[in-house]
N, C-alpha and C positions, 0 to 999 in steps of 0.2 A: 504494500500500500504506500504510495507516493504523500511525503505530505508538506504542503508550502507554507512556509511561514515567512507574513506579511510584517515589515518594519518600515514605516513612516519616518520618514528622515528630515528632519528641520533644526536644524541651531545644535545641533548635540556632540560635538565635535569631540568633550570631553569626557560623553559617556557613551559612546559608540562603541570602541574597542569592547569594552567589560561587556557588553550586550552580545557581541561576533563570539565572543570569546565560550560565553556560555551555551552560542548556536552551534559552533563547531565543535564541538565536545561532548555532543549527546550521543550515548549509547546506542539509538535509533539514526541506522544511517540513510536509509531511501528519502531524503531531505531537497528538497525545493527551495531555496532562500530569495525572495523578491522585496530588493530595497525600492521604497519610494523615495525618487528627491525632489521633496513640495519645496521648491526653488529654495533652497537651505542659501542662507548670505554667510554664511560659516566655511569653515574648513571642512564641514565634514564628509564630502564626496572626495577632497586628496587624503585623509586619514582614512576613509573606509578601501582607497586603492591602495594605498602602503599598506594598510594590514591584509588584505587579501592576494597582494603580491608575493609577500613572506611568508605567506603562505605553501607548504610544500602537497597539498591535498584538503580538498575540501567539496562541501554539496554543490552541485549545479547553482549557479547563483548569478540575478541578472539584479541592473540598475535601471529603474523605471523614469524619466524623469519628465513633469510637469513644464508646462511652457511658462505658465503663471499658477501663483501660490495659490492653492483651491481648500489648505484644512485640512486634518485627519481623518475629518471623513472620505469626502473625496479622494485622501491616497489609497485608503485603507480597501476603499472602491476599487480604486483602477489595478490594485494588488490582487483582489480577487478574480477582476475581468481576466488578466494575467497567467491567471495559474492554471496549472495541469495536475495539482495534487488531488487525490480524493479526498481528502481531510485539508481543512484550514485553519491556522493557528496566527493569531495576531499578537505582535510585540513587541512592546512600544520601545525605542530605542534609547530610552531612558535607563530602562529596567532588563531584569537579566533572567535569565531560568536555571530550575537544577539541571546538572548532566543526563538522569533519567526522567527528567518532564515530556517529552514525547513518547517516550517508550510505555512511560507508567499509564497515560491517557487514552493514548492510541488502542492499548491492549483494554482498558475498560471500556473503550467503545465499542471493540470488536466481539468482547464477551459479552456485552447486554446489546449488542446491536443498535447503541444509542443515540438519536442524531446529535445529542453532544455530552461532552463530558468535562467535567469541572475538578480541579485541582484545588489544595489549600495554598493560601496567600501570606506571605510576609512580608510586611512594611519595611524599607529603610528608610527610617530618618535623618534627612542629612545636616540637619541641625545639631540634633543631638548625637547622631552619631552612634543611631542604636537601634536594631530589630526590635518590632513591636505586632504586634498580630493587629489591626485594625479592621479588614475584611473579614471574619469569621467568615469560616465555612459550616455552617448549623446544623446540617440532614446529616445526619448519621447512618442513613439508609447506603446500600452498595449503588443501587437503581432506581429511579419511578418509573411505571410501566405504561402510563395513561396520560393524557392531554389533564385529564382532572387532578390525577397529584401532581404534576409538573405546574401547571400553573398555580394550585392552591400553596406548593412552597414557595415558589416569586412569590406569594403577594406577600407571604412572611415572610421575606428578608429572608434566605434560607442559604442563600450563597453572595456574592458579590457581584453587583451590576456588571462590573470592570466586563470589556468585549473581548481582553487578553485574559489566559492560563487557562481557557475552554480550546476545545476540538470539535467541529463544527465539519458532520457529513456537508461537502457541497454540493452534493445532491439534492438536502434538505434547503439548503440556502437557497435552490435555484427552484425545486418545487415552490414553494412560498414566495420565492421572488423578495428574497428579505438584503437590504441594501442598510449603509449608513445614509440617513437625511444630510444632506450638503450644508453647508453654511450653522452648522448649527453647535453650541458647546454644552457640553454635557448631552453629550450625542450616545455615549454611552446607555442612559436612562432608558432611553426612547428604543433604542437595540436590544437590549434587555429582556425588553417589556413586549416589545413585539415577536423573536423567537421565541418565549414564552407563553404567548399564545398558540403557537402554531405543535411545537415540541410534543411528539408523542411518547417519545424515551429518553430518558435524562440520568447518565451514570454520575458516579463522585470517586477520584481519589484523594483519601484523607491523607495526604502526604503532602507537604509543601515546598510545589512543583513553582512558583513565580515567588519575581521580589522585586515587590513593587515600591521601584524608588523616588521617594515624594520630597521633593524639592522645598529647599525654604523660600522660595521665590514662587511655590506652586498652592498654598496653603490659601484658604476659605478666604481674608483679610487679602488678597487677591484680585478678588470678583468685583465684575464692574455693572452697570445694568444693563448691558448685554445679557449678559449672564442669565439676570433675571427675567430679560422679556422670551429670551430661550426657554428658561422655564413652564414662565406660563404659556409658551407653546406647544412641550411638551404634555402639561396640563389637561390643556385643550384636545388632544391628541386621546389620552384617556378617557377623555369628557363623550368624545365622538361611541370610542369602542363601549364604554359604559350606555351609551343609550340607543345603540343596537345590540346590544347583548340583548337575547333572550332568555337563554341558560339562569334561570332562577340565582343555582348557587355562584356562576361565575360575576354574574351582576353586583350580588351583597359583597364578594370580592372584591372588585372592581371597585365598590363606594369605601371602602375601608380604604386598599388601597391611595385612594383620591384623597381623603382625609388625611390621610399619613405625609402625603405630596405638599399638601397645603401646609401644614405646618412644616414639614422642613424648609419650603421655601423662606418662611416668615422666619426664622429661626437663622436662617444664613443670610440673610438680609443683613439682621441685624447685626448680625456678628460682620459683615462688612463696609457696611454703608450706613453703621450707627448714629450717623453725623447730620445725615438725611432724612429726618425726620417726614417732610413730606410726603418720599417716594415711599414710605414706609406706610403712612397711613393711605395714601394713594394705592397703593398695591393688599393693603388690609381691607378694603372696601372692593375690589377688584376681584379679590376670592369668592366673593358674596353670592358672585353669578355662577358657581361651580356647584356640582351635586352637594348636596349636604343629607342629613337625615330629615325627615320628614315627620307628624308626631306619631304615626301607625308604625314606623322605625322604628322611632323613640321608644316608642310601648313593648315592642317585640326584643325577643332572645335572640336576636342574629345579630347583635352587636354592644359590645363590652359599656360597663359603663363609662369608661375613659373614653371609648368612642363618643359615645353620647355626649359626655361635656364637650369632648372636641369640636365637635358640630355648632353645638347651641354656644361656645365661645366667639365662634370665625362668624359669628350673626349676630353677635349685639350690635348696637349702633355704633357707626364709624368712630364718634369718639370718644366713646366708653371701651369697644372692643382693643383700638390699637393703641390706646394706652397701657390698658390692662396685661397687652401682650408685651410693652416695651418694661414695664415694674417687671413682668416676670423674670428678662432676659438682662435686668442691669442688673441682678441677684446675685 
């Protein structure tokens, strides 16, 4: 089994090498490597040809390169269009894998037949300077077997959004016709959420296979309102599938979900854009228009009571409610 793994290439000149390093060294060798160069203004297209020169053997390995800067997603795209693997593996060029992460994944897809499979996650902090588990990986199961536990564990947070350290039949990518959105950040979310709807088998290896390395210059205090009106694009996106769902239990899903979204938004706001109070109660008043519970919800067992307040909080009046959310969040 052929398998390509996709690295988007921009600005990373001094974490490129460690990222090669970790590709050419996997136990698994039928290996496809397709760099994207989304017009990098860096060095790092002559440091990935010097390291690949010195090279004395290595995977089939080609340079894609953009005419104009299009985004992660769009590489992460044309990396796919690209490939000839049966399996696809994305990796951000930041971050590195173990020696046996393709090996370990590969073989739990082939033994559950899974259209994807999911690895455990370790943080590097390059601040501190220190592994930290951040992504849990939660199921404890080997497999889900059905479209119904595969998505009932997304909507509980069950693994990590991230669109790297999974193994992705592309066969299942191109049945479903499942791409990254263009222009969009935290494109991840929105990838996620939509293979997860489709996914009829979902393996795990509890072994942590990525190391995901989170920049001090990449952290929440970051974010600009971009960010946020991607958000509630994303939002929006769930808003759609939530009100064509039929499926009873995928829909109370779906609305938990959407609550969960809402509040994280408001919660990373503030933690970036504290200063802006306006765009904060602007954006408090804004969620207003999104599913909430309703009081035949409210009354029923399909949803927790922390749900419940959740709800009837993001609906007091604009400004009662976004203050009350800004006392929470200066705590």
């Amino acid at each position: 089994m052929l398998v390509t793994i996709i690295i988007p290439i921009y600005n990373v000149e001094k974490y490129i090498v460690k990222c090669l390093e970790s590709v050419f060294s996997q136990t698994y060798k039928n290996i496809e490597v397709i760099l994207v160069n989304d017009c990098t203004p860096d060095n790092s297209i002559p440091v990935i040809n010097d390291y690949l020169n010195n090279l004395s053997n290595y995977f089939k390995t080609k340079i894609i390169h953009h005419s104009i800067n299009k985004g992660l997603s769009e590489s992460r795209n044309t990396g796919v269009k690209n490939s000839n693997g049966e399996y696809i593996y994305f990796l951000d060029s930041d971050d590195w894998i173990s020696y046996d992460c393709i090996e370990l994944l590969l073989n739990s897809s082939i033994k559950y037949n899974s259209d994807v499979a999911i690895g455990g996650t370790i943080c590097y902090l390059e601040k501190e300077k220190k592994e930290k588990i951040i992504f849990p990986l939660l199921n404890t199961k080997k497999f889900l077997e059905n479209n119904e536990e595969v998505f009932s564990a997304f909507m509980n947070h069950e693994w990590p959004v991230i669109a790297p350290n999974k193994i992705y039949k592309k066969s299942f990518l191109e049945k479903n016709n499942l791409h990254f959105a263009p222009n969009l950040l935290g494109e991840d979310e929105l990838w996620a959420f939509e293979w997860a709807l489709c996914a009829e088998k979902v393996s795990f290896v509890n072994e942590n296979t990525y190391y995901y390395f989170l920049r001090s210059n990449s952290i929440i205090s970051s974010k600009t309102q971009k960010n946020f009106e991607d958000m509630f694009f994303i939002l929006s996106v769930f808003t759609k599938f939530y009100n064509n769902e039929k499926n009873k239990f995928k829909k109370i899903s779906l609305k938990k979900y959407i609550l969960y979204y809402k509040e994280m938004i408001l919660m990373m706001q503030w933690k970036a854009l504290s200063s802006d109070r306006k765009y904060f109660y602007q954006n408090y008043k804004k969620l207003k228009k999104y599913p909430y519970l309703n009081l035949i919800e409210l009354l029923s067992n399909n949803y927790t009571i922390t749900e419940k307040k959740k709800s009837l909080l993001f609906h007091l009046p604009t400004l009662i409610g976004a203050p009350f959310y800004i006392k929470r969040y200066e705590r």
